[in-house]
N, C-alpha and C positions, 0 to 999 in steps of 0.2 A: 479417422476418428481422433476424439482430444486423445485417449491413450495412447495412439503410434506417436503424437507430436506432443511432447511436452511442454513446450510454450504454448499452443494450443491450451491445455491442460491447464497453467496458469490462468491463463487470460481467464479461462470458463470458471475456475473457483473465483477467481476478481471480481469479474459481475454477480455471480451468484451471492459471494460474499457483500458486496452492493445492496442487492435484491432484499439480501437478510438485515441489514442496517439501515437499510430505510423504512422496512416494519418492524424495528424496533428487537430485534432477535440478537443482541449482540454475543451469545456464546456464540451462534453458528457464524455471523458476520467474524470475530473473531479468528475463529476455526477456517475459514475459507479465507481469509485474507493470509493468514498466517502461512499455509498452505501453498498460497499463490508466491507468497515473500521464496518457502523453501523453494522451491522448484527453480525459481527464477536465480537465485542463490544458487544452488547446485548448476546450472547450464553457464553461472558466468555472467547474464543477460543483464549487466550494469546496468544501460541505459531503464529498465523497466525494473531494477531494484528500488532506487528510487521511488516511484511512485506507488509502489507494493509496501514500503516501508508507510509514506504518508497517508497510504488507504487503510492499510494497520493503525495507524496514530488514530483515527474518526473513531475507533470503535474499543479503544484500551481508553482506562482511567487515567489518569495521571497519578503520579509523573510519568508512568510508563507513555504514556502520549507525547510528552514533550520530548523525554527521551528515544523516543521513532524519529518525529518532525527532526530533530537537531541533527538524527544519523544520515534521512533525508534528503536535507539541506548540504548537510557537509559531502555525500555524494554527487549531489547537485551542482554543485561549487565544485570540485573535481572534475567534471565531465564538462565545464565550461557553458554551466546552464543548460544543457537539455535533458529530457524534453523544455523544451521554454514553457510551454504551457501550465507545468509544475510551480512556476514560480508562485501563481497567487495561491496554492493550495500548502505552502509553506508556512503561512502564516498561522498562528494558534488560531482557532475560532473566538470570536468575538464575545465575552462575559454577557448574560443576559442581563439586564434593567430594569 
């Protein structure tokens, strides 16, 4: 079960936290990504810090947002680009028009 594996447990608040930011629910997207970030945090699990940080960034204001991506990225940059897939989601989101 996610409780005996704690990465497990990550991943599960990550999507979930997903699930809640794309209907528009950003305490609990907040609350689950943040969640996902500690855990990941606590086991060490670098390589998926990273992307816990910039899935946090989608659902805080700014500057807190920018200041996730920038911690992110400087991760990112450490670890020698991976996940590569990471890369495009570094980028701030696009100003609306």
């Amino acid at each position: 079960t996610a409780h005996a594996d704690p990465l497990l447990l990550s991943f599960t608040w990550r999507h979930l936290a997903g699930l809640a930011l794309r209907d528009g629910e950003l305490a609990e997207a907040r609350h689950g990504f943040a969640e996902s970030l500690r855990i990941r945090e606590e086991l060490g699990y670098l390589v998926g810090t990273a992307p816990a940080l910039a899935a946090l960034a989608d659902a805080e204001p700014e500057p807190e947002a920018t200041r996730l991506r920038a911690e992110a990225t400087r991760l990112f940059r450490l670890l020698g680009g991976v996940p590569s897939w990471l890369a495009h989601h570094l980028q701030p989101p696009a100003a609306a028009v």
